[in-house]
FIDO-182235 format. One line per 10 residues: their letters; for each residue x, z, y of N, C-alpha, C. Coordinates in nm, 2 decimals. Layout:
# FIDO-182235
A> X,Z,Y,X,Z,Y,X,Z,Y | ...
***
This chain:
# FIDO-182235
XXXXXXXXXX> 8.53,9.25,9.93,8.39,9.28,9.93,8.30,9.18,9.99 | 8.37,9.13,10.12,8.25,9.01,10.14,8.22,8.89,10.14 | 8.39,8.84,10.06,8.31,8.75,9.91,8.24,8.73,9.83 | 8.29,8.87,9.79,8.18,8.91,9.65,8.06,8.90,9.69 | 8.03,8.95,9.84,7.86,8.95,9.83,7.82,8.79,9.92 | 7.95,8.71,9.93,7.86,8.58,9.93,7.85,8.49,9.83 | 7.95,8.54,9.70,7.92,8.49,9.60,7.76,8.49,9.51 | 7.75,8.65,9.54,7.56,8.69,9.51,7.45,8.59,9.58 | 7.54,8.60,9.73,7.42,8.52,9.79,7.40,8.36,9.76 | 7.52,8.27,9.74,7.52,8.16,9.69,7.44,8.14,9.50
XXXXXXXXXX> 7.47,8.25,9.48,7.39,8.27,9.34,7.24,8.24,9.36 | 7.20,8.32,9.45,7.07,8.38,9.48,6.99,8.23,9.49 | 7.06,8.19,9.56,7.02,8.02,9.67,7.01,7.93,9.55 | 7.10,7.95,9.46,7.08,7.85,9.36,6.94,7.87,9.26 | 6.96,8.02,9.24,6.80,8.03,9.14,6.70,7.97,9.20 | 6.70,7.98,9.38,6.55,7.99,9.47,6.57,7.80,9.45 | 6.68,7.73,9.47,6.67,7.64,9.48,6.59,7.52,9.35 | 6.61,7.62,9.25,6.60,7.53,9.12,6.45,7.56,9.04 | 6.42,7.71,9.09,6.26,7.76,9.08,6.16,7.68,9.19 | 6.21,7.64,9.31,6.16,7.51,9.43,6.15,7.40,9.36
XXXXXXXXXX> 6.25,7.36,9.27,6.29,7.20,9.19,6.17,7.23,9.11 | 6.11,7.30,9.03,6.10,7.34,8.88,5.91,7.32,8.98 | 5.88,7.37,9.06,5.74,7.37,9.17,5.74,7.24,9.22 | 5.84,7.17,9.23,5.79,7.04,9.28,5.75,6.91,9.21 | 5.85,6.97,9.08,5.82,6.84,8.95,5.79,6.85,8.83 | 5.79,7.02,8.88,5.76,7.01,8.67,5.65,7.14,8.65 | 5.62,7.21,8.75,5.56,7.34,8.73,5.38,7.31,8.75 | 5.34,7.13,8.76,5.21,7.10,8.76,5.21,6.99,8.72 | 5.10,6.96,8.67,5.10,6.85,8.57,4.92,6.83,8.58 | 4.89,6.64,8.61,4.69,6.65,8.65,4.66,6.55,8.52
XXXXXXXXXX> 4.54,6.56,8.45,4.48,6.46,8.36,4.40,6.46,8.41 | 4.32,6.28,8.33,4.24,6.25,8.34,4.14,6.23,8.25 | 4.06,6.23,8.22,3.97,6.17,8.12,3.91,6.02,8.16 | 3.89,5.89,8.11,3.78,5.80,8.19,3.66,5.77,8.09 | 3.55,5.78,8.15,3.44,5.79,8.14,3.37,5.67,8.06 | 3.30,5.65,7.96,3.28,5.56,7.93,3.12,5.53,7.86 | 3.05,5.48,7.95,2.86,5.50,7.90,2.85,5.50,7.79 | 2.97,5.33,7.73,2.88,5.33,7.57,2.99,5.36,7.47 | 3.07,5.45,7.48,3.12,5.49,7.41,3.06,5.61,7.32 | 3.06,5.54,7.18,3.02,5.73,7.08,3.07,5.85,7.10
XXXXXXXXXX> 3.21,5.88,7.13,3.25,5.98,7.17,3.28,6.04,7.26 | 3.25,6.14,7.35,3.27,6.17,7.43,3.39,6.28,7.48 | 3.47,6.26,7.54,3.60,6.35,7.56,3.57,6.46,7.67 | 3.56,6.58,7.66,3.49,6.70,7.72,3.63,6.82,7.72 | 3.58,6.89,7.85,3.67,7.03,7.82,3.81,7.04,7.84 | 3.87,6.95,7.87,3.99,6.92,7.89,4.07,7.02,7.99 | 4.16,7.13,7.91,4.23,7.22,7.98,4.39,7.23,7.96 | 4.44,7.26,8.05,4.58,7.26,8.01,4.67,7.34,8.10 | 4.77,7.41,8.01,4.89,7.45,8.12,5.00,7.46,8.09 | 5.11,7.48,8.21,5.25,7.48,8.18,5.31,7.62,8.18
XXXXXXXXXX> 5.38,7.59,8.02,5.47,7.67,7.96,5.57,7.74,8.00 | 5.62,7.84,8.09,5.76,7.86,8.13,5.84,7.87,8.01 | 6.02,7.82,8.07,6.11,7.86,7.99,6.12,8.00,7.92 | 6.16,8.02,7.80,6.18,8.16,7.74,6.28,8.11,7.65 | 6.31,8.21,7.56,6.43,8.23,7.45,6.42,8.13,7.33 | 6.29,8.09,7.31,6.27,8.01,7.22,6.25,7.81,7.26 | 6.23,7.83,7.40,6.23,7.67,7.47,6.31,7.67,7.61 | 6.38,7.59,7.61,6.50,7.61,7.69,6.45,7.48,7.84 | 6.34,7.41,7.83,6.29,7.33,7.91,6.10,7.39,7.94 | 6.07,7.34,8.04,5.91,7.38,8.06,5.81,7.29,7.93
XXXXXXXXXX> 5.74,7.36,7.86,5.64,7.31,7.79,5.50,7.25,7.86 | 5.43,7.22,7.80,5.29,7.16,7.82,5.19,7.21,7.69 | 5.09,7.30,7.68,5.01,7.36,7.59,4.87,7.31,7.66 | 4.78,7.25,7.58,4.65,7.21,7.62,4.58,7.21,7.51 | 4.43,7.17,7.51,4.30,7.12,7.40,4.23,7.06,7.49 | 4.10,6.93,7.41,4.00,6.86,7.47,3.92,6.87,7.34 | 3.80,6.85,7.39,3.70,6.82,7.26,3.70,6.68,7.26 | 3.63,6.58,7.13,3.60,6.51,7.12,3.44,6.52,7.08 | 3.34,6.46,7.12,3.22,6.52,7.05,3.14,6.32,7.02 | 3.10,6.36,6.91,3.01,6.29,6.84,2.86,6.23,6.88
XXXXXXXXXX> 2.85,6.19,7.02,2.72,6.14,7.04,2.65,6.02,6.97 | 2.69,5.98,6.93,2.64,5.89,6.84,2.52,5.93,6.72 | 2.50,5.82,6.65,2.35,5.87,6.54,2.46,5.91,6.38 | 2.59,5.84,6.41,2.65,5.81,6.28,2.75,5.87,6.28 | 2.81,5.88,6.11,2.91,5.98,6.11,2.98,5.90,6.15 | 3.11,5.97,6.23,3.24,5.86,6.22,3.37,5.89,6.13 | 3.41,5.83,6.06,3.50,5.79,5.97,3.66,5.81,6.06 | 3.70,5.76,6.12,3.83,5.72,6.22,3.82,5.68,6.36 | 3.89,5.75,6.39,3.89,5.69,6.55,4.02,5.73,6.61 | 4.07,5.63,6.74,4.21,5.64,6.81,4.19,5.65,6.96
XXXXXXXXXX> 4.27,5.77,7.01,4.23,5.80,7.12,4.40,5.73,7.18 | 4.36,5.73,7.31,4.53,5.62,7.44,4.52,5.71,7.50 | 4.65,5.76,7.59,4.67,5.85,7.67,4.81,5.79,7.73 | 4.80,5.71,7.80,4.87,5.60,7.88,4.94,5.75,8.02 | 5.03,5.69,8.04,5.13,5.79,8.17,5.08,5.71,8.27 | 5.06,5.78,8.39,4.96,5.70,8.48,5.06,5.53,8.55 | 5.20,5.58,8.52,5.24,5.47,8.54,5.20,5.34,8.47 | 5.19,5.36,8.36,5.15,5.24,8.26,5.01,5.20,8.24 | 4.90,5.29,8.35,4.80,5.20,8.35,4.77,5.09,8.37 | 4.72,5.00,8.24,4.66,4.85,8.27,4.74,4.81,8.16
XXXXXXXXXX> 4.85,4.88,8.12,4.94,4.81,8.02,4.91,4.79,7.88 | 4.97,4.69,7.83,4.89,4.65,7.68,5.02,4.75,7.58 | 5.03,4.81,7.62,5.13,4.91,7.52,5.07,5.00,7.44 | 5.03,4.96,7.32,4.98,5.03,7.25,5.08,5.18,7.21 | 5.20,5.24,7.23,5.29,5.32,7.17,5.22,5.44,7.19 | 5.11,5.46,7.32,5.10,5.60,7.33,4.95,5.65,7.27 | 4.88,5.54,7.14,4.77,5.50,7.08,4.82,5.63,6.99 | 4.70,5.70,6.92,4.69,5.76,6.82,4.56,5.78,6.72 | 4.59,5.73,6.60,4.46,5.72,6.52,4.42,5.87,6.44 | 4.33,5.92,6.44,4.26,6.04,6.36,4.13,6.03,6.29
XXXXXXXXXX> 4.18,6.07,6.13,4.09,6.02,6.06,3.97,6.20,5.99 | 3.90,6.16,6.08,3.79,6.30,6.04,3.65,6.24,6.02 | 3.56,6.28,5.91,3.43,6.29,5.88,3.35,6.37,5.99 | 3.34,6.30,6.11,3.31,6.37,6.22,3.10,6.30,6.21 | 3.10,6.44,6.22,2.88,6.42,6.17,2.81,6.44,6.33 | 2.76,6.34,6.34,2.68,6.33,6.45,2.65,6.48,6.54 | 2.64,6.48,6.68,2.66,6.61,6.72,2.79,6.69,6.65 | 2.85,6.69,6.57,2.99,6.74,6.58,3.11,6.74,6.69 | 3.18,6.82,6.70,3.30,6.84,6.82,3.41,6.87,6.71 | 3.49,6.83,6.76,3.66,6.84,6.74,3.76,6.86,6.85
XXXXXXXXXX> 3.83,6.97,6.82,3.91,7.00,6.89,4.08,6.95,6.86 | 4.12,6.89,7.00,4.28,6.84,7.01,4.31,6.94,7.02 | 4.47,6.97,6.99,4.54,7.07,7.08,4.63,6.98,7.14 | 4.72,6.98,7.23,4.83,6.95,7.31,4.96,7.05,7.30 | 5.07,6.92,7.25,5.21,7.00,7.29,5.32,6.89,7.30 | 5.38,6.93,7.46,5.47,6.84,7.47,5.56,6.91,7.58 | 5.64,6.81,7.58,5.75,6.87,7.71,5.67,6.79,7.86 | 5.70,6.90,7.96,5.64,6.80,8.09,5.76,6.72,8.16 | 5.69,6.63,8.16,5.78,6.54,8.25,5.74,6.41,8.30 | 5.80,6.35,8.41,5.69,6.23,8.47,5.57,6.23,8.49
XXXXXXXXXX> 5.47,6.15,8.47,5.35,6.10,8.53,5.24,6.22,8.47 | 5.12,6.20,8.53,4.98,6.21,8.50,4.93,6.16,8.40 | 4.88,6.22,8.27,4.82,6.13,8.17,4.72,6.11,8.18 | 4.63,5.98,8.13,4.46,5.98,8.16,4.45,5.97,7.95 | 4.36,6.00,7.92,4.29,6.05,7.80,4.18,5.96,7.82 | 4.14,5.83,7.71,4.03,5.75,7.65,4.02,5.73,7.54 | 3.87,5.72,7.49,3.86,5.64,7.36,3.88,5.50,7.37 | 3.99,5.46,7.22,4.01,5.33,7.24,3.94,5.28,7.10 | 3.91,5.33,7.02,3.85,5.24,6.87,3.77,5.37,6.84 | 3.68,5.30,6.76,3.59,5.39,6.68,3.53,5.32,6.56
XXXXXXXXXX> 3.57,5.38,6.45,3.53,5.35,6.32,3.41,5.45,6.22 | 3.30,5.34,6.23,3.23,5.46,6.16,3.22,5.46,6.01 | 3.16,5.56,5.92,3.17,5.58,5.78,3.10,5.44,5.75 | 3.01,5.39,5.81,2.99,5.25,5.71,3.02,5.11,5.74 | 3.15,5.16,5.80,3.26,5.01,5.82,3.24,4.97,5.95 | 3.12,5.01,6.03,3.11,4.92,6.19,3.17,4.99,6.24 | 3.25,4.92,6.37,3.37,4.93,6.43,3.26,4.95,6.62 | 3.34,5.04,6.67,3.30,5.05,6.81,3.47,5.02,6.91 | 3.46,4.90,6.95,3.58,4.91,7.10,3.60,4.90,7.25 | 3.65,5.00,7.27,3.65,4.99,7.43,3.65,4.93,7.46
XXXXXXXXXX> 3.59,4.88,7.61,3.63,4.74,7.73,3.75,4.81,7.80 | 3.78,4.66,7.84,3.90,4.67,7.95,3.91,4.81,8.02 | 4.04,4.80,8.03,4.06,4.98,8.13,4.08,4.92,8.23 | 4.04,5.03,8.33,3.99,5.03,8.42,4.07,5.14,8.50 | 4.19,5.09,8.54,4.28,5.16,8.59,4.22,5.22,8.70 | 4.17,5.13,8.83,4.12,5.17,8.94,4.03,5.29,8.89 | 3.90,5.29,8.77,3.81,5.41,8.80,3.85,5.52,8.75 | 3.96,5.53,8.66,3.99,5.63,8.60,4.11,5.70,8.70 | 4.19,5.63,8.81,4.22,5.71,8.88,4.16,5.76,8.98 | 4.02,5.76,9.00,3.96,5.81,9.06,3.85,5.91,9.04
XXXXXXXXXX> 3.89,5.96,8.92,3.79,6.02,8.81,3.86,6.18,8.89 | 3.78,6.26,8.80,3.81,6.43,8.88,3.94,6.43,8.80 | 4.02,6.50,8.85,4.13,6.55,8.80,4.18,6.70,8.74 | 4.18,6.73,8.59,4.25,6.85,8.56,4.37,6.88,8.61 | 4.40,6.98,8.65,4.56,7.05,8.68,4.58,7.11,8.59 | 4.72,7.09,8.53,4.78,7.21,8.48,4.88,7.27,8.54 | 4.91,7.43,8.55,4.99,7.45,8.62,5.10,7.56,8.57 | 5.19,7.62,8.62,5.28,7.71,8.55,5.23,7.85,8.52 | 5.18,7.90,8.37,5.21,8.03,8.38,5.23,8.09,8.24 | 5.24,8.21,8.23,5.31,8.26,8.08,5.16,8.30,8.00
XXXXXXXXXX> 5.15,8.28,7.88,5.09,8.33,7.81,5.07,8.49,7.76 | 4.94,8.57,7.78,4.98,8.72,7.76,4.97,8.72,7.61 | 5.03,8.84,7.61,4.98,8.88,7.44,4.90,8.93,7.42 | 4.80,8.91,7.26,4.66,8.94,7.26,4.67,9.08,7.27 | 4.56,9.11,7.31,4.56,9.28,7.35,4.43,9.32,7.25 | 4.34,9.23,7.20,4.24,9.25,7.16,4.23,9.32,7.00 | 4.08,9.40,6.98,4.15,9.43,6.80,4.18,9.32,6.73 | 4.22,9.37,6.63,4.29,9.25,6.54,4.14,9.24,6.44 | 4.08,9.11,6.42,3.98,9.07,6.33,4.06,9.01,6.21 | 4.03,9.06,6.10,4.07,9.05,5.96,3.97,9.01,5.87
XXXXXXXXXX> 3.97,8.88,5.78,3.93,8.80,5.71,3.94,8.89,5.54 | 3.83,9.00,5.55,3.86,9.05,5.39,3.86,8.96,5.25 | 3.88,9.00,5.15,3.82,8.91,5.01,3.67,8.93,5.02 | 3.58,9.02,5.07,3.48,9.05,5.03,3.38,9.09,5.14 | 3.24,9.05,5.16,3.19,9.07,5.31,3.04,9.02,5.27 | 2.94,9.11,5.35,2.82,9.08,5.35,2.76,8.91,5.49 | 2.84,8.99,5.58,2.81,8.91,5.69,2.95,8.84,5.69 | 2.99,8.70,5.75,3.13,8.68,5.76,3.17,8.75,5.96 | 3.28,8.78,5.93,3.30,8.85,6.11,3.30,8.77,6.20 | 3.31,8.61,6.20,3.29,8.49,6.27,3.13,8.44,6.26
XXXXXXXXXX> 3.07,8.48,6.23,2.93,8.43,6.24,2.87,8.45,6.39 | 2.90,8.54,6.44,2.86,8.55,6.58,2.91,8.48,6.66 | 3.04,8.37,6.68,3.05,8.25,6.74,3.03,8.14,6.74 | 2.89,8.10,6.64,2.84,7.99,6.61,2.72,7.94,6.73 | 2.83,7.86,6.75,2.66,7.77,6.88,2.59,7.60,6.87 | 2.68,7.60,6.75,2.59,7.50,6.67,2.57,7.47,6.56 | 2.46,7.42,6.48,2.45,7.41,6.37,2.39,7.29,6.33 | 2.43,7.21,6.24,2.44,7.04,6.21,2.38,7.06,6.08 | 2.24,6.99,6.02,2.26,6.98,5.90,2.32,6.84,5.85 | 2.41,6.88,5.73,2.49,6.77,5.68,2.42,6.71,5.60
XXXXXXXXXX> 2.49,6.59,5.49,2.42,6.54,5.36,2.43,6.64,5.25 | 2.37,6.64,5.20,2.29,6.70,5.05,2.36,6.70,4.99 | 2.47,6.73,4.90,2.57,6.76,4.78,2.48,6.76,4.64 | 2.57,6.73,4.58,2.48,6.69,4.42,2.63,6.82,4.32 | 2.60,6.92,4.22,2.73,6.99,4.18,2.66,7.02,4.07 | 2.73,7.01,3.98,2.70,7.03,3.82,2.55,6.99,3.83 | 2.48,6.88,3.87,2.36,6.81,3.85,2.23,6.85,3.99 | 2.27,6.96,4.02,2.18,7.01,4.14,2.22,6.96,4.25 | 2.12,6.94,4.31,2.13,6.88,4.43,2.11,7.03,4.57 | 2.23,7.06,4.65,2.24,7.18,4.76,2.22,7.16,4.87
XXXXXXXXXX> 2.17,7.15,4.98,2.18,7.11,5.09,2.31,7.23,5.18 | 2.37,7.12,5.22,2.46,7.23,5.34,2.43,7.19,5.48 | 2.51,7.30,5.55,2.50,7.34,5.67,2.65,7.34,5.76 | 2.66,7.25,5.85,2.83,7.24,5.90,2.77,7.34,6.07 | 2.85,7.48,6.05,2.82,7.59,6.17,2.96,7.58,6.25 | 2.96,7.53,6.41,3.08,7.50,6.48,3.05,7.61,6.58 | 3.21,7.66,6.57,3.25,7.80,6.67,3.32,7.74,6.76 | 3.35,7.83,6.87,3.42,7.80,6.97,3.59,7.84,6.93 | 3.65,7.79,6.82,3.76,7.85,6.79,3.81,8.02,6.79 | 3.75,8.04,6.70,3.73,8.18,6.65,3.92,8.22,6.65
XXXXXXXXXX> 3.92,8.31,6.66,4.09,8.34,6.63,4.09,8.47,6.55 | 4.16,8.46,6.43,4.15,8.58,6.29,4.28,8.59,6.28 | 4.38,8.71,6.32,4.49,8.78,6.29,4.55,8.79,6.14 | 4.43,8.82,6.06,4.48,8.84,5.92,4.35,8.82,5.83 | 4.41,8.71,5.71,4.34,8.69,5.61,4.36,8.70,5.48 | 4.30,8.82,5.44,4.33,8.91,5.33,4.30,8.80,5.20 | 4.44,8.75,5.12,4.49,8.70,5.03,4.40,8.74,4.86 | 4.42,8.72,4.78,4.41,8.73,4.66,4.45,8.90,4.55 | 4.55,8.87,4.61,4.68,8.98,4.54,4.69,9.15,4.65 | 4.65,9.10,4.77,4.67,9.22,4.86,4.54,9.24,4.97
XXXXXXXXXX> 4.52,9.41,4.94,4.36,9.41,5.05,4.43,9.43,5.20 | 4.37,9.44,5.29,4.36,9.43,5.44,4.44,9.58,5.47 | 4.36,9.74,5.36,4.47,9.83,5.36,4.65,9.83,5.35 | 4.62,9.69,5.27,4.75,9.69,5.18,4.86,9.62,5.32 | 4.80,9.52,5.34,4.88,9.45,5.46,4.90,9.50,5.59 | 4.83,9.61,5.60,4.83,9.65,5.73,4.94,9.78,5.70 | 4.98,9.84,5.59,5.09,9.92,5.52,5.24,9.84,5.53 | 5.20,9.73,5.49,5.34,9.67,5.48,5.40,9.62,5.66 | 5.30,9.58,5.72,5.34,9.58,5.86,5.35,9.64,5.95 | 5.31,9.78,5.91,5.32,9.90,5.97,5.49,9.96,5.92
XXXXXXXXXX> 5.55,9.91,5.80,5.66,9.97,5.78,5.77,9.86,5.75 | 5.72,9.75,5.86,5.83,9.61,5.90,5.90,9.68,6.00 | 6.03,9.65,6.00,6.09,9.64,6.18,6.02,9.57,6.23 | 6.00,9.58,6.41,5.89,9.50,6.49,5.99,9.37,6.50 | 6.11,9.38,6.50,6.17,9.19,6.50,6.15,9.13,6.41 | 6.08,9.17,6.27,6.08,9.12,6.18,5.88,9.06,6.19 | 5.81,9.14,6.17,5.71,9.08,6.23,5.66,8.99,6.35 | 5.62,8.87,6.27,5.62,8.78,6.32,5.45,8.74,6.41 | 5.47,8.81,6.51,5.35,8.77,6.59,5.33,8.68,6.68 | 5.39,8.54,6.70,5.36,8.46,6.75,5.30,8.30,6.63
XXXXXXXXXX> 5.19,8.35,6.55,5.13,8.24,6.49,4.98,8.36,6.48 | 4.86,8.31,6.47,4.79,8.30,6.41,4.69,8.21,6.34 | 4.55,8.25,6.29,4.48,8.18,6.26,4.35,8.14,6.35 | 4.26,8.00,6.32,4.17,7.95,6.39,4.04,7.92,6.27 | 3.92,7.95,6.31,3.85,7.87,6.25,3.78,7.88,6.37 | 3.75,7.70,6.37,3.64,7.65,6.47,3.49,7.56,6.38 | 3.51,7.61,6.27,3.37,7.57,6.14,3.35,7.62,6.03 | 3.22,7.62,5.99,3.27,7.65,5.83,3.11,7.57,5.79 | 3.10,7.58,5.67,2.98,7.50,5.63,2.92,7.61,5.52 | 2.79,7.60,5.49,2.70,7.68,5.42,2.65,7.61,5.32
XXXXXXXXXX> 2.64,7.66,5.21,2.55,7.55,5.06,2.41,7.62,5.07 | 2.29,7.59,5.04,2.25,7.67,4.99,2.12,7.57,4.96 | 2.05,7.71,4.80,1.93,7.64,4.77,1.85,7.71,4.78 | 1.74,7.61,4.81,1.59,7.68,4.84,1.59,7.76,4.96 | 1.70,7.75,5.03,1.69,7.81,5.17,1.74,7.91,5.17 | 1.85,7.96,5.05,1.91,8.06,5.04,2.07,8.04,5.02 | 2.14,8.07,5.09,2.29,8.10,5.14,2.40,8.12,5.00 | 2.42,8.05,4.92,2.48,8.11,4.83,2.65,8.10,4.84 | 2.68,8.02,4.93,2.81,8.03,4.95,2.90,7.99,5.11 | 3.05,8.01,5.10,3.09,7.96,5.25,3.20,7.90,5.21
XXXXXXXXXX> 3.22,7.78,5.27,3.35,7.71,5.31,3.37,7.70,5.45 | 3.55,7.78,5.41,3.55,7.85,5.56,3.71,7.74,5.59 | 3.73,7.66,5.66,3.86,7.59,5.67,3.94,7.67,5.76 | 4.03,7.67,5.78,4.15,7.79,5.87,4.27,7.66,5.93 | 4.34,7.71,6.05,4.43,7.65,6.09,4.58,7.75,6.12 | 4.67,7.76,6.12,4.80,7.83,6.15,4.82,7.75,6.30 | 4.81,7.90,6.37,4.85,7.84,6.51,4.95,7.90,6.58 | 5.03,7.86,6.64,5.09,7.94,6.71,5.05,7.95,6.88 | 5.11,8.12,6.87,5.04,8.22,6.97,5.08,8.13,7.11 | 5.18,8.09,7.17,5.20,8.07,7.30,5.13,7.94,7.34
XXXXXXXXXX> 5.16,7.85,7.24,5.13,7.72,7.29,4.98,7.68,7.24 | 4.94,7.71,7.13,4.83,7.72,7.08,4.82,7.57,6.97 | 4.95,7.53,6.94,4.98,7.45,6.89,4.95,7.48,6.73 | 4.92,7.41,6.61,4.88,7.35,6.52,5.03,7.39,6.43 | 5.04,7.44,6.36,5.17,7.46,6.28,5.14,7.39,6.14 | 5.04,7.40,6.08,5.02,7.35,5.97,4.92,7.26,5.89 | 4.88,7.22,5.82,4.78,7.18,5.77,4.61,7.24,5.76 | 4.66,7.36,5.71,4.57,7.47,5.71,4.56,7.47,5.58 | 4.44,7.57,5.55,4.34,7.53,5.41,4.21,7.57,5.44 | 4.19,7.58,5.32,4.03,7.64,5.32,3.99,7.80,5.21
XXXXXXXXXX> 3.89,7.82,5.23,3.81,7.99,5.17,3.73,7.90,5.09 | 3.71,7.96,4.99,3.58,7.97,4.91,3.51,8.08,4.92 | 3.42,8.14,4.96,3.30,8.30,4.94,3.18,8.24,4.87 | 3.17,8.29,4.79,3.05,8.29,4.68,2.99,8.40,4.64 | 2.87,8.43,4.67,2.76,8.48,4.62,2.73,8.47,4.45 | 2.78,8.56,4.37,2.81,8.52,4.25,2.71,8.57,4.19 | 2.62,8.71,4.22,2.49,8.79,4.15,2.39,8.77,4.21 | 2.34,8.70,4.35,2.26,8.68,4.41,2.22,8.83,4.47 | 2.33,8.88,4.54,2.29,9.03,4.59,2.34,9.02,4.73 | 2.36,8.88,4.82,2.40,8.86,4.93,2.52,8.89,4.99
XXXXXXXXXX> 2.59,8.95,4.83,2.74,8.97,4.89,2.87,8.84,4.87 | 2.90,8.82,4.96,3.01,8.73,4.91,3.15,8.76,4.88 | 3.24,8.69,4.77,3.38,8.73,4.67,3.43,8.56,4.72 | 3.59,8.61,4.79,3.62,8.47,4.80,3.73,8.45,4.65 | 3.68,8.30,4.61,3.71,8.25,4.51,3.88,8.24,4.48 | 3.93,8.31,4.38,4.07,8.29,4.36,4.12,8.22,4.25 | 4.19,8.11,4.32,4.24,8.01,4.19,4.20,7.90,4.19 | 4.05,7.88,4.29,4.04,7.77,4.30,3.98,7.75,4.44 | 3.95,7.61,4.50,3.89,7.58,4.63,3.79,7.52,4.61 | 3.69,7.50,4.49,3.54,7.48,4.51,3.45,7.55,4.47
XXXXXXXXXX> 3.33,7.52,4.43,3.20,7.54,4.39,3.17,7.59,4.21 | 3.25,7.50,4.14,3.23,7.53,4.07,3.27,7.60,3.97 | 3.22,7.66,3.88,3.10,7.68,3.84,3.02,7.73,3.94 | 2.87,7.66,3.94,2.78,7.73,3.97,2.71,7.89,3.93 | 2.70,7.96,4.08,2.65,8.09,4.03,2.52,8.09,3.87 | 2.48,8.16,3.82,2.34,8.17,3.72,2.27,8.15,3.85 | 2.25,8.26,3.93,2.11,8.27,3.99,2.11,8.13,4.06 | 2.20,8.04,4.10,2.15,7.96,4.21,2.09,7.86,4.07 | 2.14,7.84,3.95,2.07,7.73,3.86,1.95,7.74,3.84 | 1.96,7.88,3.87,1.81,7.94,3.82,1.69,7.91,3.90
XXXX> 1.73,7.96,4.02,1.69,7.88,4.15,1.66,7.73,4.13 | 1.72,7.64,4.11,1.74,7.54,4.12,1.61,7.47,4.05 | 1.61,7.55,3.92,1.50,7.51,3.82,1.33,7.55,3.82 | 1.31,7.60,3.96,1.22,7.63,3.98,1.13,7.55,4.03
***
């Protein structure tokens, strides 16, 4: 017997010992951003935290986002952000460079996600190139190792993700108002669109990453899907992905709304990581009665509604 219970207690010592290991090197993790006057973009918001081990990751994760936002007068075409391990500040190692190519419109934001395993250093987060839509090129000065380690520091630190508790918001075929319109806190007008000869003006409206549980398909209504998951086994339902929209853009003529392009992201629940490409919605106002039908079969505009030609010709 009082082996056995020093056997427990040597057990014990080793969990406490390795949950101590796990707090001293891996259970916090600091970024940086460095600051830069004349740079067009500016890197904002920068949050992050660590992942505990579970059944599906056998080592600690790292789950984060930053914005990127568009101060500039011009759209930008491509740009590469560096995120150097604080060891390698100063180094001409381009390996931890990455280029992203987005039609990003003045006052526009974009959101990173982050996903990685933690381990080693501190990362610092800069713009290194910027490319705008009419070929001029913007590049950083020298880094500046000294200011950027002295810049404020993000922590990330260890904790688990809850599960959403909140109602589930569902993306129907069909809707007066869309149910993400009320997270819009900015609104950009974009360039003018020219479509079967008319010229539309749109509207690019950015949310604070809206999160939509279910988006009712072509073939099946929101009754219909919420029947079939109601009569899944729960291991079978798969509730660690959903969806994002952090934009959508508005057409309209004469100052009237006739349609929405709604783009979507597949995310998954814990890390908040990016699973896919995404796509996009079509909703069109097809009788001019302010109701919108999202489009099946295809992902544009066209044909144009009658009333908006009609409109158009006035």
């Amino acid at each position: 017997m009082r082996h056995y219970l020093l056997y427990i207690v040597v057990i014990l010592l080793n969990f406490a010992l390795t949950l101590s290991s796990y707090g001293q090197t891996g259970r916090q993790r600091t970024f940086v951003t460095e600051s830069q006057p004349d740079s067009p973009l500016l890197i904002k918001d920068l949050s992050a935290i660590i992942l505990l081990p579970n059944k599906y990751r056998s080592s600690l994760g790292l789950g984060g986002a930053f914005y990127v936002e568009n101060i500039s007068k011009k759209k930008i075409k491509q740009y590469t952000i560096y995120k150097p391990a604080e060891k390698d500040l100063g180094s001409k190692n381009d390996r931890d460079s990455q280029a992203y190519i987005t039609d990003l419109l003045p006052g526009e934001l974009f959101l990173h996600r982050l996903r990685e395993t933690v381990e080693g250093d501190s990362l610092i987060f800069r713009v290194k190139e910027v490319e705008f839509a009419d070929g001029t090129k913007w590049t950083a000065k020298a880094f500046n190792a000294a200011k950027a380690k002295n810049s404020a520091r993000i922590t990330a630190t260890a904790q688990k993700i809850e599960k959403n508790t909140k109602p589930k918001k569902i993306i129907t075929r069909e809707w007066g108002v869309p149910i993400f319109n009320d997270g819009v806190f900015k609104v950009i007008n974009a360039e003018p669109q020219i479509i079967e000869g008319i010229t539309v003006q749109t509207k690019l409206h950015q949310l604070k990453s809206e999160r939509i549980d279910e988006i009712e398909d072509c073939h099946k209504s929101a009754e219909e899907l919420e029947k079939i998951n109601s009569e899944m086994p729960d291991e079978i339902i798969d509730d660690d992905e959903y969806y994002t929209i952090e934009k959508f853009t508005t057409y309209e003529i004469n100052g009237r709304t006739f349609a929405f392009e709604v783009p979507y992201m597949e995310i998954e629940t814990e890390t908040e990581y990016i699973r896919g490409n995404g796509s996009q919605l079509i909703y069109v106002d097809e009788d001019g009665s302010g109701f919108f039908k999202k489009r099946c079969g295809t992902a544009w505009l066209e044909p144009l509604p009658e009333w908006v030609k009609f409109q158009a010709g006035k």
